[in-house]
C-alpha positions as CSV (number, residue, x, y, z in Angstrom):
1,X,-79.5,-49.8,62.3
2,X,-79.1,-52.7,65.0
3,X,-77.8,-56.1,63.4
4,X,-80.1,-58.9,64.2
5,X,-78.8,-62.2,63.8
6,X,-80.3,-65.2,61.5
7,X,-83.1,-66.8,64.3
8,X,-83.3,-70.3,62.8
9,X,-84.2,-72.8,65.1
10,X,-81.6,-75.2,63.9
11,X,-78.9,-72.6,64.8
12,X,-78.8,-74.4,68.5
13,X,-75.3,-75.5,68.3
14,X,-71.9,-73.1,67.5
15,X,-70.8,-75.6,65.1
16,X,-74.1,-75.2,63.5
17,X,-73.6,-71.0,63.8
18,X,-70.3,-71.9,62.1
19,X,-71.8,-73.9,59.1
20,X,-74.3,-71.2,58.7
21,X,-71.9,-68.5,58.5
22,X,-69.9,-70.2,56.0
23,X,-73.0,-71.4,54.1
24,X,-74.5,-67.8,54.2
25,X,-72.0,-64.6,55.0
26,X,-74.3,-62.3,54.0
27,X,-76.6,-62.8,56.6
28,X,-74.3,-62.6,59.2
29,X,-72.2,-59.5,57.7
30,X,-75.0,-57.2,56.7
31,X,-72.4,-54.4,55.7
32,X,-71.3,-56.9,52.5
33,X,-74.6,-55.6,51.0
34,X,-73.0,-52.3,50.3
35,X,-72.2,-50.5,47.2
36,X,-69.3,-51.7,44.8
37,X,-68.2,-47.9,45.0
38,X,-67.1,-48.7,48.2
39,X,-63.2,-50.4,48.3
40,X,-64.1,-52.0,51.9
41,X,-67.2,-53.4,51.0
42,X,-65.6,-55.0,48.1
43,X,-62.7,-56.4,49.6
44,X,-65.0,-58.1,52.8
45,X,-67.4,-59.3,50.0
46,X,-64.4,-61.0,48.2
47,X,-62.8,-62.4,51.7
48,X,-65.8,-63.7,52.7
49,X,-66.5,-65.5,49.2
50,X,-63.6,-67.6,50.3
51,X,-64.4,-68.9,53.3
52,X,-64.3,-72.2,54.4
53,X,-64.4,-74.5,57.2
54,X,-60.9,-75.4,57.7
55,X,-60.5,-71.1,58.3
56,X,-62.5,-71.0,61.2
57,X,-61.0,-71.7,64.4
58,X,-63.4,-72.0,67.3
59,X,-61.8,-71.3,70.7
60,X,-63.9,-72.7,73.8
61,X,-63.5,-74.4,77.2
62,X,-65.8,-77.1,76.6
63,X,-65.1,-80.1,74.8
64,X,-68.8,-80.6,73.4
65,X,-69.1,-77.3,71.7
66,X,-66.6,-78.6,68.8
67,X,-69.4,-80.7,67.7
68,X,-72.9,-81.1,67.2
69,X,-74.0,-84.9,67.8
70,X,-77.8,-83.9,67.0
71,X,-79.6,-84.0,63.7
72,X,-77.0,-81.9,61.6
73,X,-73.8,-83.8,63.1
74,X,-71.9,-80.7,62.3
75,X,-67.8,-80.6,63.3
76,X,-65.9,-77.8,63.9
77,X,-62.7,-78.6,61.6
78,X,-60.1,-76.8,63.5
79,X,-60.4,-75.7,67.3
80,X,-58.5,-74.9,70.4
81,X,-59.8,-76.4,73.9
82,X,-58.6,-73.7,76.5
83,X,-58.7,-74.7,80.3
84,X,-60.9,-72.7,82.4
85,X,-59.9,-72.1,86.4
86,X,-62.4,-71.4,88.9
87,X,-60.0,-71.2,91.7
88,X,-57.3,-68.4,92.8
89,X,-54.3,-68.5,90.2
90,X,-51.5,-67.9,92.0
91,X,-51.2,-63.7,92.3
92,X,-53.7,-63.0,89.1
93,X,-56.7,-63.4,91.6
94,X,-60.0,-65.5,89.5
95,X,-59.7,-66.9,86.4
C-alpha cells in the first residue's frame, strides 16, 4: 500500500510536521501497527515511544523554517542552518 501522510491543515509549517510526529508516530510510521510477533516492529514501536523534541534535528537553509511564528508558535529545539550556493563553487560546478 502507498503511505499517505496526515493532511491536517495546521501541518503548514515543518516545525509543526515535527510536533506532530512527536505528538503522533503512528501516523507517520504506519509499519508501527504491525504484529508484536514481529522483533522490528517492536523495537521501532519502542524507539518511537521515546521520542522527543530535543532528538530531532532539522537541517535546512532557511532561517524561518526553525520556527513557526503563526498560531501554534512551534520551535524546532535543535537545528542546523546550512548555506546554500547558487553560484559555480570552485571545480564542483552548481551547488
Amino acid at each position: 500500500s502507498i503511505f499517505s501522510p496526515p493532511q491536517a491543515e495546521q501541518l503548514d509549517h515543518k516545525a509543526t510536521i515535527l510536533r506532530h510526529i512527536v505528538e503522533q508516530p503512528s501516523s507517520w510510521f504506519p509499519q508501527v501497527a504491525g504484529s508484536d510477533q514481529d522483533s522490528s516492529h517492536k523495537s521501532l514501536r519502542q524507539a518511537l515511544s521515546g521520542l522527543s523534541d530535543e532528538g530531532i534535528v532539522l537541517v535546512d537553509d532557511e532561517r524561518a523554517n526553525f520556527r513557526n511564528i503563526g498560531d501554534t508558535r512551534t520551535e524546532v529545539l535543535r537545528y542546523c542552518k546550512v548555506a546554500r550556493y547558487d553560484e559555480l563553487y570552485r571545480n564542483c560546478g552548481p551547488l
